[in-house]
N, C-alpha and C positions, 0 to 999 in steps of 0.2 A: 194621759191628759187629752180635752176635747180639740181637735183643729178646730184653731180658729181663723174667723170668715177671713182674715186680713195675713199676706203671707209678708215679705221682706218688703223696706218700704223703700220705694228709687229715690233715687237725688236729682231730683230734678228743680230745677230753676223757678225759685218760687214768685208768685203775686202776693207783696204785703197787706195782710187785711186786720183791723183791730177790731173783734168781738167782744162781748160781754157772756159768760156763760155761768147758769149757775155754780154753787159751790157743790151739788152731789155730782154734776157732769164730768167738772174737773178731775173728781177725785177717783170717777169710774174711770175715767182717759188714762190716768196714772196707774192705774190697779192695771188697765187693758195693757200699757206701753210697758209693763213690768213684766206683764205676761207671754205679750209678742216678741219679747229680749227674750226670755229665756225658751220659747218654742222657735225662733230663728235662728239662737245665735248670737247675734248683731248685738249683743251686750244692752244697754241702757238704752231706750228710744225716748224722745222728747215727746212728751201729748202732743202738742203742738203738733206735728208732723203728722199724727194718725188722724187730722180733720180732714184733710185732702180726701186721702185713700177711704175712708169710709163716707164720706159723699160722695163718690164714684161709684162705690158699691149699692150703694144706696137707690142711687141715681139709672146705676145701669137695672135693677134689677126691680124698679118702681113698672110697671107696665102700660098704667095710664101716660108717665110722660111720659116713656119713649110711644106710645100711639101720637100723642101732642107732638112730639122732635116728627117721625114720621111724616105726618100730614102738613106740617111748618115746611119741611125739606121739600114735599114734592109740587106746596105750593110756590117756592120758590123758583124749583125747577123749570114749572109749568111760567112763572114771570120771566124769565130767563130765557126760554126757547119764543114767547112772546116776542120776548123788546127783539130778539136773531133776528127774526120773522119779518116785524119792521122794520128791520136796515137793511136788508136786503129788497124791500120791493119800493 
């Protein structure tokens, strides 16, 4: 069987969001959550749970946004060591 991109999913403490998604997305989420149970283990996984973990993946491995996150952070940074700068003189 191929590894797939998504390995066991954490329990972590979720943010409520209610989406609308087509009906073939769903039923790929179901095929994928049937398929991540039986290459993890972890029995039955709920779709629901594998939206997280694959916009992460998604997310970390996009390379224009992380330049966009990148150049956000170090203008922040560079705000940051400004406003210092000003309270000290």
């Amino acid at each position: 069987m191929a590894k797939l991109k998504l390995g066991t999913i954490p329990d972590d403490k979720p943010v409520k969001l209610t989406i609308e998604l087509p009906a073939v997305i769903h039923r790929d989420l179901v095929a994928y959550a049937n398929a991540l149970g039986r290459e993890t283990g972890q029995g039955a996984v709920e779709p629901a749970k594998l939206i997280g973990p694959m916009l992460v993946r998604f997310m970390a491995t996009d390379r224009a946004f992380a330049k966009v996150r990148r150049s956000e952070s170090a203008a922040q940074r560079a705000q940051s060591e400004k406003s210092g700068s000003e309270k000290l003189t």
